[in-house]
C-alpha positions as CSV (number, residue, x, y, z in Angstrom):
1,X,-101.8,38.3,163.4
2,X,-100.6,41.6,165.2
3,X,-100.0,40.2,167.9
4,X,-98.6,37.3,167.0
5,X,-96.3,39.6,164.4
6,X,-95.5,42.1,167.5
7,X,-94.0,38.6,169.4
8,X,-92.1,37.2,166.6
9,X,-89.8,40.4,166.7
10,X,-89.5,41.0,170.3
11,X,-88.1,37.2,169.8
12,X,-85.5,38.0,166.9
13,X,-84.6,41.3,168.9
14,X,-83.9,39.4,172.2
15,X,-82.6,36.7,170.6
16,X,-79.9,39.3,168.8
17,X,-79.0,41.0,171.9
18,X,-78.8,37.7,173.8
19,X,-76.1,36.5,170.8
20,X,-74.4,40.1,170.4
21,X,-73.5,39.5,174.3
22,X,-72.0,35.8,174.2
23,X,-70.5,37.5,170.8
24,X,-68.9,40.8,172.9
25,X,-67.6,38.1,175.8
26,X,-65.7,36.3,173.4
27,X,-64.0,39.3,171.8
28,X,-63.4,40.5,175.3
29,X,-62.0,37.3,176.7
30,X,-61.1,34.4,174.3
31,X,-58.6,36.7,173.0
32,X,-55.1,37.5,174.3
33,X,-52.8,40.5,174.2
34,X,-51.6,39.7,170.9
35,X,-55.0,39.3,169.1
36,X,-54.5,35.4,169.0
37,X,-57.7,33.6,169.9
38,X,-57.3,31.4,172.9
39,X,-59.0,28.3,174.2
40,X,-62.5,29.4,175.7
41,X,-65.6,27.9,176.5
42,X,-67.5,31.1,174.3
43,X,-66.0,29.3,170.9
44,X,-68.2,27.1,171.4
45,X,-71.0,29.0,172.9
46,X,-70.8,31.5,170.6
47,X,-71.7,28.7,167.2
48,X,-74.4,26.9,169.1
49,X,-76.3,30.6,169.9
50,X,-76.6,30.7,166.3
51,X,-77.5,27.2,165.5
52,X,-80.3,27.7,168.6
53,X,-81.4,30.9,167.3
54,X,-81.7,29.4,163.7
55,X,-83.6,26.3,165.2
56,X,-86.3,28.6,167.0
57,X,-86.8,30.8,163.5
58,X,-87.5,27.3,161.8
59,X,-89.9,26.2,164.2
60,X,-91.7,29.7,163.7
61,X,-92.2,28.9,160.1
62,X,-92.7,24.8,160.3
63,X,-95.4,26.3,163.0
64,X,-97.1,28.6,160.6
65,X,-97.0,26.0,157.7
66,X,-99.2,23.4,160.3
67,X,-101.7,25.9,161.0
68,X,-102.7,26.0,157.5
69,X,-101.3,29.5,157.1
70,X,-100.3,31.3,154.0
71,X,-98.8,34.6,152.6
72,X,-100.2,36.1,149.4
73,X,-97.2,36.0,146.9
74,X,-98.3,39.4,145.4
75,X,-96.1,41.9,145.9
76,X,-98.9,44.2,147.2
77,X,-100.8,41.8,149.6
78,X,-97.7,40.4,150.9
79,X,-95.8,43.9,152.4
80,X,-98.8,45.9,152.4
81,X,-98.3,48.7,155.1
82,X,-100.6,50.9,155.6
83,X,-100.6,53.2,158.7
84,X,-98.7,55.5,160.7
85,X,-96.4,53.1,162.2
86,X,-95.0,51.7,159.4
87,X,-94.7,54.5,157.6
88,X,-92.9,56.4,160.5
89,X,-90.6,52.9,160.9
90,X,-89.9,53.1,156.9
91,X,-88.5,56.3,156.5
92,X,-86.1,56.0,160.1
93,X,-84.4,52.8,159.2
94,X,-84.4,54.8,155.7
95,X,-82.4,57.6,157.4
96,X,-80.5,55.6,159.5
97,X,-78.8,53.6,156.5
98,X,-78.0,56.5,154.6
99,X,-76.6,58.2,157.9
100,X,-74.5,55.4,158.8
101,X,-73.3,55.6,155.1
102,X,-72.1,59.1,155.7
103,X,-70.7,58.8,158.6
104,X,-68.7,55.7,157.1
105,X,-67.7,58.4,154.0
106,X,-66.7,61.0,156.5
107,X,-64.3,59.1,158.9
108,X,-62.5,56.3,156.1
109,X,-60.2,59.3,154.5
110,X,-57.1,57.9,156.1
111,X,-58.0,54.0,155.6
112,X,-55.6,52.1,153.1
113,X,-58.7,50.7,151.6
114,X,-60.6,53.8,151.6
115,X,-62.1,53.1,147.9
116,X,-64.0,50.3,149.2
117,X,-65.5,51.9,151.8
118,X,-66.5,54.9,149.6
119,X,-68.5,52.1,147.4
120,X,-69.8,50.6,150.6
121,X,-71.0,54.0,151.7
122,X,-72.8,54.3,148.5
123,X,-74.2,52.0,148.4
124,X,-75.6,52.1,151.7
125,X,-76.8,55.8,150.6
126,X,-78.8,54.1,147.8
127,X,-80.4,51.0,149.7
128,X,-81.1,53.1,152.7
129,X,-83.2,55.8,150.0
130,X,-85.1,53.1,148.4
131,X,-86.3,51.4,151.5
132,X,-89.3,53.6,152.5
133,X,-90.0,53.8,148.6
134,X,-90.5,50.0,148.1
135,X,-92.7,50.1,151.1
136,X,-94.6,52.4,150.3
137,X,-95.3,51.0,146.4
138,X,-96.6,48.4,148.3
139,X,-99.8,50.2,149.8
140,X,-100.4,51.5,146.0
141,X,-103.1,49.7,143.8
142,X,-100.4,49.9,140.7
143,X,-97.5,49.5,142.4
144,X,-94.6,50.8,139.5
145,X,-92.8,47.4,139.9
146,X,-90.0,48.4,137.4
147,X,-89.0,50.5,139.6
148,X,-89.4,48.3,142.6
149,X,-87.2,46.0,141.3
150,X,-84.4,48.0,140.4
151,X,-84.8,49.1,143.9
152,X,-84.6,45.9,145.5
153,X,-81.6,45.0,143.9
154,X,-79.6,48.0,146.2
155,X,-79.5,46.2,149.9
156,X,-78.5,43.0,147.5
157,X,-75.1,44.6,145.5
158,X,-74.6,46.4,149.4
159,X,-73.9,43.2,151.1
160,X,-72.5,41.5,148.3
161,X,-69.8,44.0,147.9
162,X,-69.9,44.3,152.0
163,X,-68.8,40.7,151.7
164,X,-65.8,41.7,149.2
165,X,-65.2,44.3,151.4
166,X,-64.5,42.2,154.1
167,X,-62.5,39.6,152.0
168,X,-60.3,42.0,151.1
169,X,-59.5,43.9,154.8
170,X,-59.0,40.4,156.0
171,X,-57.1,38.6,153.4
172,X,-53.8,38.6,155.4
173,X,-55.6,37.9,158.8
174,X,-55.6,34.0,159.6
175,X,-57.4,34.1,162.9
176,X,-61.2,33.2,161.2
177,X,-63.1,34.0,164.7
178,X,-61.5,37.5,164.0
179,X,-64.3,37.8,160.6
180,X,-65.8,34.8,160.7
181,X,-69.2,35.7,162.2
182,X,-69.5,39.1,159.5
183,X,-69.3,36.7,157.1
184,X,-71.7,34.3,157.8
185,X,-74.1,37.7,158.4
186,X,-73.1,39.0,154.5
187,X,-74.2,36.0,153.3
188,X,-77.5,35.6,155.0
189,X,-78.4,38.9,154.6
190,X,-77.9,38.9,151.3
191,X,-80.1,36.0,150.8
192,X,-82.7,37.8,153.3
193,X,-83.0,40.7,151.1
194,X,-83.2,38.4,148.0
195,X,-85.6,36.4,149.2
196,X,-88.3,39.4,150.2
197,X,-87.1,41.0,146.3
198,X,-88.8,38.0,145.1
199,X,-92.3,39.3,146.1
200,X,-91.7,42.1,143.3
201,X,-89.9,39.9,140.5
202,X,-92.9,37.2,141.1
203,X,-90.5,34.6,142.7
204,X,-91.4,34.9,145.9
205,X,-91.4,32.2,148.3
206,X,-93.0,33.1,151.8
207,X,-91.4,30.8,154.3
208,X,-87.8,31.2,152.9
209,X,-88.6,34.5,153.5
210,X,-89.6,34.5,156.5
211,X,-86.9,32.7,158.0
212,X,-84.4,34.6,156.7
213,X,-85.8,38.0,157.5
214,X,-85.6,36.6,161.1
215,X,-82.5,35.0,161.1
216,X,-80.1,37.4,159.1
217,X,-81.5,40.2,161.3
218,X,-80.3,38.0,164.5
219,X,-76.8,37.7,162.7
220,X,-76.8,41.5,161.8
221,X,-77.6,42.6,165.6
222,X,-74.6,39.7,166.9
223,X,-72.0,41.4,164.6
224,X,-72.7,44.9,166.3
225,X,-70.0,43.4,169.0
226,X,-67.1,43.5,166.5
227,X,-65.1,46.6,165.6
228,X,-65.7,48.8,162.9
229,X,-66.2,52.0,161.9
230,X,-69.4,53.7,163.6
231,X,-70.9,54.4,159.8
232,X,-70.8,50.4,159.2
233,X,-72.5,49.8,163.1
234,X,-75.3,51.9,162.2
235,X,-75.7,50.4,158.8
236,X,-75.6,46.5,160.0
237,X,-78.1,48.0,162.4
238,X,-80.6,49.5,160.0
239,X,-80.2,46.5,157.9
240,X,-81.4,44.4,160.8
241,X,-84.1,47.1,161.4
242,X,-85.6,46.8,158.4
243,X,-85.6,43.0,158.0
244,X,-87.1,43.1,161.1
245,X,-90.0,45.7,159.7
246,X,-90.3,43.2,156.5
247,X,-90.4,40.2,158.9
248,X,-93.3,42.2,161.2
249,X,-95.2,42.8,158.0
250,X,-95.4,39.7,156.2
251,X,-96.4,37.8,159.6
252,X,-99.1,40.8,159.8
253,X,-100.3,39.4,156.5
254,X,-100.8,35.5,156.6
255,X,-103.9,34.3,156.4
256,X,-105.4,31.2,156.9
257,X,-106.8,28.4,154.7
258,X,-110.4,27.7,155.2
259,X,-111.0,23.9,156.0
260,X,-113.1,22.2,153.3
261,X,-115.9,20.5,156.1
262,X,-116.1,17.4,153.3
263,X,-112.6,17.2,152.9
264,X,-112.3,17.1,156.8
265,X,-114.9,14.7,156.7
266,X,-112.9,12.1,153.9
267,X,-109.6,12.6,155.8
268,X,-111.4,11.6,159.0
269,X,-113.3,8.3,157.3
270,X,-109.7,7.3,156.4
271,X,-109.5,9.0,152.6
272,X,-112.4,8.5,151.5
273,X,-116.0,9.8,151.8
274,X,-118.9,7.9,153.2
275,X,-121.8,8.1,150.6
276,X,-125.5,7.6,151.9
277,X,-127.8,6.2,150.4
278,X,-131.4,7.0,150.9
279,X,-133.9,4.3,152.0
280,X,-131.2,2.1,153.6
281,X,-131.0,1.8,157.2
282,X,-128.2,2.8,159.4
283,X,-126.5,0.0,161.0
């Protein structure tokens, strides 16, 4: 399933840089002078991207599902990682939260909602430190899934309090194009990171995961057209990163169900199976 896991991503990340362009066109043109949006073909282009790129991830997983596939629901067969790739991949998308989180401490002194973005840097700090650390409980025979869970729970109260974040610098600002699109990407990576926490709290459920991983990463990588501070860029983009890296994983670790040759056999003879009967002849 290397292969197959390799594709998957190269489809998210093209996917994400085709949607962060039609995103970047509409800032650039379906807006005015003034800020006001204006009538342009890219608010409409702009929605369907999304909806296409969230039709494509479900067909990946309805695709899977027919081919008899499956992903172990424990937490250490499902995001096992072993090797030098992944463990190089962990620890940069690692360091790449946490410095996106300082650089979002270092440069919001002068902002009027500079305590929010002091929490939002924090907790950046602390999601983008337990990253590599959950991955790499999961190559361990005794994974310490106390601890793993606690951990999970860090990208979770990050984009939860990303989304209050955003409430609050917009809660005077009526253009919803202006905020709408972050939103949407809060929310679904929220769920995305939920969803792969479930593997360590015994919830988990593989094909929500899946497409979530694949689709909130998409949404992460279209909001890099928007403006923010450079700290928050790099931290949407890490996010995306590692969702990808779960999303690579997990596909690396289907496996498929073995046919029963009987049951074959029954489903083929219309349900049921054809008995024989020594001594009598075949007609």
């Amino acid at each position: 399933m290397q292969k197959d896991a390799l594709e998957k991503t190269c489809y998210v990340g093209g996917a994400g840089a085709f949607g962060v362009f039609i995103r970047w066109l509409q800032t650039q043109v379906a807006f005015n002078d003034e800020g006001l949006p204006d009538p342009s073909v890219f608010n409409v282009l702009v929605p369907v991207a999304i909806l296409a790129a969230g039709a494509v991830f479900f067909f990946f997983v309805k695709r899977w599902r027919e081919r008899r596939y499956y992903l172990p629901s424990a937490f250490t067969k499902a995001l096992r990682n072993d090797g030098l790739i992944y463990g190089a991949l962990r620890w940069f998308l690692g360091a790449l939260m946490c410095i996106g989180a300082i650089a979002l401490f270092a440069s919001c002194e002068a902002d009027k909602n500079v305590g929010f973005y002091r929490v939002l840097a924090a907790l950046g700090l602390l999601a983008g430190a337990s990253f590599p650390f959950i991955l790499r409980e999961a190559n361990e025979d005794e994974p310490r899934l106390k601890l793993v869970c606690a951990l999970s729970a860090a990208p979770m109260l990050l984009f939860a309090f990303w989304l209050v974040t955003c409430y609050k610098i917009n809660s005077i600002n009526g253009i919803v194009w202006a905020y709408g699109v972050e939103v949407v990407a809060c929310c679904f990576l929220l769920l995305a990171f939920f969803r792969v926490a479930g593997f360590a709290y015994s919830s988990a459920d593989a094909w929500h995961s899946l497409f979530f991983c694949m689709f909130a990463a998409f949404l992460a990588i279209v909001c890099l057209a928007d403006e923010r501070y450079m700290g928050m860029q790099l931290m949407l983009l890490a996010a995306a990163g590692m969702l990808m890296l779960y999303n690579w994983i997990m596909i690396s670790n289907l496996k498929r169900k073995k046919v029963d040759p009987n049951a074959a056999a029954a489903a083929d003879a219309g349900g049921f199976e054809q008995l024989y009967v020594p001594g009598e002849k075949d007609e």
